[in-house]
Residue, then its C-alpha position, 0 to 999 in steps of 0.5 A: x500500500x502507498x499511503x502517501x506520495x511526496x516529491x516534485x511535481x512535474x506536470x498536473x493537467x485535467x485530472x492527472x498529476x505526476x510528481x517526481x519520487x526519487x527518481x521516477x515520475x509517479x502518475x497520481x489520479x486527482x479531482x480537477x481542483x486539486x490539480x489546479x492547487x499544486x505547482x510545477x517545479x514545486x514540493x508537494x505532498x498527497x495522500x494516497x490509496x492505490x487501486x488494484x485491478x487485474x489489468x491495472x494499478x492506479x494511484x489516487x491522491x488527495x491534499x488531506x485526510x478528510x478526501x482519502x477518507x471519503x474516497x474510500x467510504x464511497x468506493x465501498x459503496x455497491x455501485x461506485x467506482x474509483x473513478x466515480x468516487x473521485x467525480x463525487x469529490x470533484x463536485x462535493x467537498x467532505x464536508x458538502x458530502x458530510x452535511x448531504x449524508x447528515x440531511x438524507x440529501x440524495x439529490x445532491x450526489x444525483x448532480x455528480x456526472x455517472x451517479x444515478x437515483x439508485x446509486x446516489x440512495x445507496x451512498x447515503x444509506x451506506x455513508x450514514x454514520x461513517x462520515x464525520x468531518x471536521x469543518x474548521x478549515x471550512x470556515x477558516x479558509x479565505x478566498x484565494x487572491x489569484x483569478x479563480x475564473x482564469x484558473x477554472x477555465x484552464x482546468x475546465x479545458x484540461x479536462x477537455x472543454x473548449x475555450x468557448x464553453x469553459x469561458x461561457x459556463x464560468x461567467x454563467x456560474x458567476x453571474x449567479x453568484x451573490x459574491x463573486x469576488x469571494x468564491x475560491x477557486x475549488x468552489x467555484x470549479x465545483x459549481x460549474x461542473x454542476x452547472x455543466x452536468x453530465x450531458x454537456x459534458x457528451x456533447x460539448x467536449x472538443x472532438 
């Protein structure tokens, strides 16, 4: 088991980082913020679980405890893959998904892209009693000083967005927004994947 990776990063695009570990270039599988957090040419440290199938190895990586530790609990959900699992903490932070589990709140796992009614019932029946989520560094984190809709949109077409549609759904997203000089780049990255949902994302993707 890789617990944990710590080394340079050499690149992070989309939803794939790959950091430097004496010597050889791990590829470590990330939730699109997360990716847009870490800096080329700079340290960094992730915690991890890797994921075994019969024709491959994959490594997951999380910035904190709190997202392996749901990453986890959801893959042990009937229904919910690796990749899925990761999708639920692209869109929902742990607390966001410890606050839906608490309220019985399926519809909000419904909003991730691959997760149906059925399956979004069953994280809330299995995940109920499991997550407990300190939400202090919720409500102490500050909005970030760098443009997060210049970030998001650079995320957004790394996973595979055109230019146009990146641009479009990040202004959409702020146009509603009550503050929009205060939203951080993670949570404004989690509201336009919402916004873009699970159809968009089949038929406005670059070919």
């Amino acid at each position: 088991m890789i617990a944990s990776v710590r080394g340079l990063v050499l690149s992070a695009v989309g939803s794939t980082a790959v950091i430097e570990v004496g010597g050889v270039g791990l590829a470590v599988q990330v939730t699109p913020a997360t990716a847009l957090s870490l800096r080329v040419g700079t340290e960094a440290r992730l915690s991890t679980t890797l994921i075994v199938r019969e024709d491959s190895l994959t490594l997951f990586g999380f910035p904190s405890a709190d997202e392996l530790e749901v990453f986890e609990l959801l893959v042990g959900v009937t229904g919910v893959g690796p990749k899925s699992a990761l999708g639920v903490l692209a869109v929902l932070s742990p607390v966001q998904i410890a606050q839906a589990v608490s309220a019985e709140d399926d519809g909000a796992f419904r909003r991730v892209s691959g997760i149906g009614p059925k399956t979004a019932k069953l994280i809330v029946l299995s995940l109920a009693g499991k997550v407990f989520v300190t939400v202090t560094a919720a409500a102490s984190a500050r909005p970030e000083p760098t443009s997060a809709s210049a970030n998001v949109q650079a995320a957004l077409i790394g996973l595979g967005w055109s230019e146009k549609v990146a641009a479009e759904a990040v202004d959409e997203t702020l146009a509603e927004t009550v503050e929009p000089g205060q939203v951080g780049v993670a949570a404004l990255l989690r509201l336009v994947l919402v916004r873009l949902g699970p159809a968009q994302q089949a038929s406005e993707r670059r070919p």
